[in-house]
C-alpha angles and dihedrals in degrees: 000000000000105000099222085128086062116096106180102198117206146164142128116310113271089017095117089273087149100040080060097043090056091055091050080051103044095097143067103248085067145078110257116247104293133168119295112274100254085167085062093066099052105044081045091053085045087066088043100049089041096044095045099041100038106128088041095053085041093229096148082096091052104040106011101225137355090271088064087043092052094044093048091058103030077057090049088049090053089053101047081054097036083059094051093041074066090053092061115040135174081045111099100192135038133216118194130181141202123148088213089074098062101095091048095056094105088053104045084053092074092048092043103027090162094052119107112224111205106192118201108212121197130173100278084231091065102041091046090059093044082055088045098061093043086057090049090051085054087049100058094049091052095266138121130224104215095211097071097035120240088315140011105322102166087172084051093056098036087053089053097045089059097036079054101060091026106092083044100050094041082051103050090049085065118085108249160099093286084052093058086038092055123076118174118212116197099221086220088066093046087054095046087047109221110183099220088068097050082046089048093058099039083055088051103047092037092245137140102230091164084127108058113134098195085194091050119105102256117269098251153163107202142071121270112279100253101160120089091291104064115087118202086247080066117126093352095114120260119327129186084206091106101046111105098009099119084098092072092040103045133036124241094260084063101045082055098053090047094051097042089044097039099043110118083054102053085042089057096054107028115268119154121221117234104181089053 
């Protein structure tokens, strides 16, 4: 089967990953909002250790070549989501969603050309303080968020934001088929919300979203995130309540890290600096 009906959403943790996700999910064609693919990734990472390691794991008798390789698990992926696409019917097409994945888009591409990415943005200022009080929750419950280090590692955390969107955008400035696969959402326009972004999507993933309603709960089918991730803003429909809050979450020193390490990116998309 030819995975057209398949959206893959991305984007850097605490980006509104999952705000975009919801509008992707706010009709019936698609799956309601369920938990991130983590299966996905694996089965994702299985083609990247084998491809890049093919001579070494002596798998030329097996497969014959890295085209076979990449054939045999882009058809398992079909199937896996063959198999969930069951689990949701009437709905004809599915939208997943993990920000791990993000990187590996370009890659994933060649295993799932059919597949639409849809990419949330945010200003790397707000998302790294988002990241920043979800590390503070773990904290508090013994536990350590790797993207800041075992502390608050704002250079850390700038250095990852930017490792997360490179191989995409790299990618997308490269004329091809995973250009014309890839949209990018700011998150700023999805909480506005301005209509020629939900249109833009619906255009993208081949959906009718005339109905979204950006003030109605998600469409989901899964329990109220409740762990160190959820925020109170979780599940309640879009809010622009987030957006430009890193002041009250980072001193000035570290505003200043994110937007001297993070430049080209805010530049891209349109993020003015406020230190310089």
């Amino acid at each position: 089967m030819a995975h057209t009906e398949t959206i893959i959403v991305a984007g850097c943790m605490r980006s509104g990953t999952t705000a975009l996700q919801s509008l992707v999910c706010s009709t019936d064609a698609t799956n309601p909002l369920i938990p991130e693919c983590d299966f996905l990734i694996e089965l994702t990472m299985l083609f990247k250790r084998n491809k890049e390691d093919f001579e070494q794991r002596r798998l030329r008798p097996y497969f014959g070549s890295e085209k076979q390789l990449q054939q045999y698990i882009g058809n398992m992926i079909e199937q896996f989501l063959d198999i969930t696409r069951e689990n949701f019917h009437p709905a004809t097409k599915l939208a997943l969603k993990n920000p791990e994945l993000t990187p590996f888009l370009p890659l994933l591409h060649r295993l799932l050309p059919k597949a639409r990415f849809v990419v949330s943005i945010r200003d790397p200022r707000d998302t790294i303080a988002s990241i920043v009080d979800v590390a503070d929750r773990l904290a508090a419950r013994g536990q350590n968020l790797y993207v800041v280090g075992n502390g608050r590692d704002i250079q850390a955390a700038a250095n990852y934001f930017n490792a997360i969107y490179a191989p995409i955008l790299q990618a997308n400035d490269t004329p091809g088929s995973f250009r014309d696969a890839l949209i990018m959402v700011r998150y700023e326009d999805l909480c506005s919300p301005r209509q020629s972004v939900v249109d833009a999507v619906a255009a993208h993933c081949g959906l009718n979203l005339a109905q979204y309603d950006p003030d109605r709960e998600w469409r989901r089918a899964m329990e109220i995130d409740r762990t160190a991730w959820g925020t109170p803003l979780w599940g309640k429909g879009v809010s622009g309540d987030s957006v430009g809050r890193y002041d009250r979450v980072l001193t000035p020193e570290e505003i200043a890290v994110i937007e001297i390490t993070c430049a080209p990116f805010m530049r891209r998309f349109g993020y003015t600096t406020a230190s310089r």
